[in-house]
C-alpha beads as a LAMMPS data file, in Angstrom:
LAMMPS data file: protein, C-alpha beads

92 atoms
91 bonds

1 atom types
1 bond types

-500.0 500.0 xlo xhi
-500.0 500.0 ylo yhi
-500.0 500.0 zlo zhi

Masses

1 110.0

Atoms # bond

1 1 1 -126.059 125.634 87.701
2 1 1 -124.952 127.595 84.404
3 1 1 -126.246 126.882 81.559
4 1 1 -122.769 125.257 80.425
5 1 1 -122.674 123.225 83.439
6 1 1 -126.434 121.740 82.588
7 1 1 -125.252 121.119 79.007
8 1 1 -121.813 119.615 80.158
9 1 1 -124.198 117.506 82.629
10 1 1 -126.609 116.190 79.996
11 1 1 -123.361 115.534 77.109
12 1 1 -121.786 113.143 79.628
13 1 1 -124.730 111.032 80.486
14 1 1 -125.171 110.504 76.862
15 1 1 -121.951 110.602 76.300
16 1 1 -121.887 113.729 73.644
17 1 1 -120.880 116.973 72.818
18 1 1 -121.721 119.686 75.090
19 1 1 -121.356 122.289 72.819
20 1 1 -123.861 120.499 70.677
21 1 1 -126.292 121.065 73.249
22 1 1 -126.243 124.266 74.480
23 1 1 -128.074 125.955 72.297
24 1 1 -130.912 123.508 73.479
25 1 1 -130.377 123.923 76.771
26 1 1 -130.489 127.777 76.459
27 1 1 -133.400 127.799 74.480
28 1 1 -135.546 125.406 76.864
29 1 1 -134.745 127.482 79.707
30 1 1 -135.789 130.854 78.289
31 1 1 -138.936 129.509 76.585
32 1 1 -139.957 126.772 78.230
33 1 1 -138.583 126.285 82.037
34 1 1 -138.299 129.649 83.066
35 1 1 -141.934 131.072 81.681
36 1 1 -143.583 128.152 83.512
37 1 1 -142.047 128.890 86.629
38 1 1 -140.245 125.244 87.072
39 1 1 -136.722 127.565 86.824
40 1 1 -135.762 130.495 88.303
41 1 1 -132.126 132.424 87.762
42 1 1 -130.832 132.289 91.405
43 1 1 -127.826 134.892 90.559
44 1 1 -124.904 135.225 88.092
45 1 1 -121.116 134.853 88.787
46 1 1 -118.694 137.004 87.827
47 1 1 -115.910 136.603 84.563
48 1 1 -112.821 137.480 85.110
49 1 1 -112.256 136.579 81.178
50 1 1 -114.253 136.943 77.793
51 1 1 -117.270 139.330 76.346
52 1 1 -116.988 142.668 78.366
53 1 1 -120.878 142.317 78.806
54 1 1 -120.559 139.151 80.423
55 1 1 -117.732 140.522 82.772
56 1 1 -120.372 143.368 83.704
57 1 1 -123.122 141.688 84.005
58 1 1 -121.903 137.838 85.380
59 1 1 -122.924 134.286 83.813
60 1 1 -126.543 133.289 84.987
61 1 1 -126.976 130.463 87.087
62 1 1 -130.403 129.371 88.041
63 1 1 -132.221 126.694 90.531
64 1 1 -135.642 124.777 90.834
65 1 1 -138.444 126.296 91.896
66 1 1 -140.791 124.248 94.445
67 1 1 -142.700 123.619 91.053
68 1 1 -139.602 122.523 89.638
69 1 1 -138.683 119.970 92.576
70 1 1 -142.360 118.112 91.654
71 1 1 -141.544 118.253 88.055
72 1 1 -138.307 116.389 89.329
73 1 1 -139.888 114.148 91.750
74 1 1 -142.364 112.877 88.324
75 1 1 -139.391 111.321 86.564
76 1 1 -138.857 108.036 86.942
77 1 1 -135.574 107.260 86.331
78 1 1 -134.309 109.673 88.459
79 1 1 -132.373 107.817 91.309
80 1 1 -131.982 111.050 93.953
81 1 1 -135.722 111.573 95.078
82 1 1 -135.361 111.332 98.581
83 1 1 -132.761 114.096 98.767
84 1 1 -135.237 116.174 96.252
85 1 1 -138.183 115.534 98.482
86 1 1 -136.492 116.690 101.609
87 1 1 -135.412 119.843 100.095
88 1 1 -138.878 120.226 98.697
89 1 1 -140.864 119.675 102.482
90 1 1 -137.786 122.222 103.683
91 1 1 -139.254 124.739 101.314
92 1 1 -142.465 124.438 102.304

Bonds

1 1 1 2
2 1 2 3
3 1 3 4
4 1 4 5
5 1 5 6
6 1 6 7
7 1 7 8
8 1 8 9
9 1 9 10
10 1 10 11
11 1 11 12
12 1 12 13
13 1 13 14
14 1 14 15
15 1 15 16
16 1 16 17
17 1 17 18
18 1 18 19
19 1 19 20
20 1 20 21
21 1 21 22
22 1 22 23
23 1 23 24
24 1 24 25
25 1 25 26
26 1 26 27
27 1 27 28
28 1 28 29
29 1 29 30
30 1 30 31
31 1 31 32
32 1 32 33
33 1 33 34
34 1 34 35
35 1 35 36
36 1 36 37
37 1 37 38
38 1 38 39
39 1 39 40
40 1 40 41
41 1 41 42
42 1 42 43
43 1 43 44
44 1 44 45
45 1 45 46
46 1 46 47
47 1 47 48
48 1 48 49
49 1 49 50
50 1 50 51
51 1 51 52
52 1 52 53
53 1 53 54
54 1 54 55
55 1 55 56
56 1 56 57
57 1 57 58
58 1 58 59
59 1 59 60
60 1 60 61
61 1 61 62
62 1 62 63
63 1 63 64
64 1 64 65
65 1 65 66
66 1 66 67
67 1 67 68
68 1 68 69
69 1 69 70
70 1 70 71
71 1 71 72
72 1 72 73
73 1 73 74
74 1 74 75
75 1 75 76
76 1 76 77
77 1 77 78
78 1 78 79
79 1 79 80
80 1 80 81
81 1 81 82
82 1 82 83
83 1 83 84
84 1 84 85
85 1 85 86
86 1 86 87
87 1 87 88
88 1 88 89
89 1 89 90
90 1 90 91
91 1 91 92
């Protein structure tokens, strides 16, 4: 997922802004997720439109780690975990 896409995500559960939230959402993910090793960038896609350096160098779009899937598995309002624990035994 890009980091718009998690922001869009997160505004439309809680029914807000996404641009509000992206700044928090890229900020968590350099500081926080991806230095703990819970995120990892899985590749970037490619703009056809916009900043010349993001046409060269593609939008980042990152996954869970095996880390990550626990941190997932933790929450408890989260209503997939059976789907998240497959993929997490698949992995290991």
């Amino acid at each position: 997922m890009t980091r718009t896409a998690i922001a869009q995500n997160i505004a439309k559960k809680n029914n807000l802004l996404w641009k509000n939230l992206y700044s928090g959402v890229f900020r968590d993910l350099d500081e926080i997720l991806i230095p703990l090793g819970i995120v990892v960038e899985a590749g970037r896609l490619p703009l056809k439109r916009g900043p010349k350096a993001l046409q060269e160098k593609g939008v980042p779009y990152y996954q869970l780690t095996p880390e990550g899937l626990l941190v997932v598995l933790s929450i408890d309002d989260f209503d997939q975990k059976e789907s998240v624990l497959n993929e997490f035994l698949s992995k290991a």
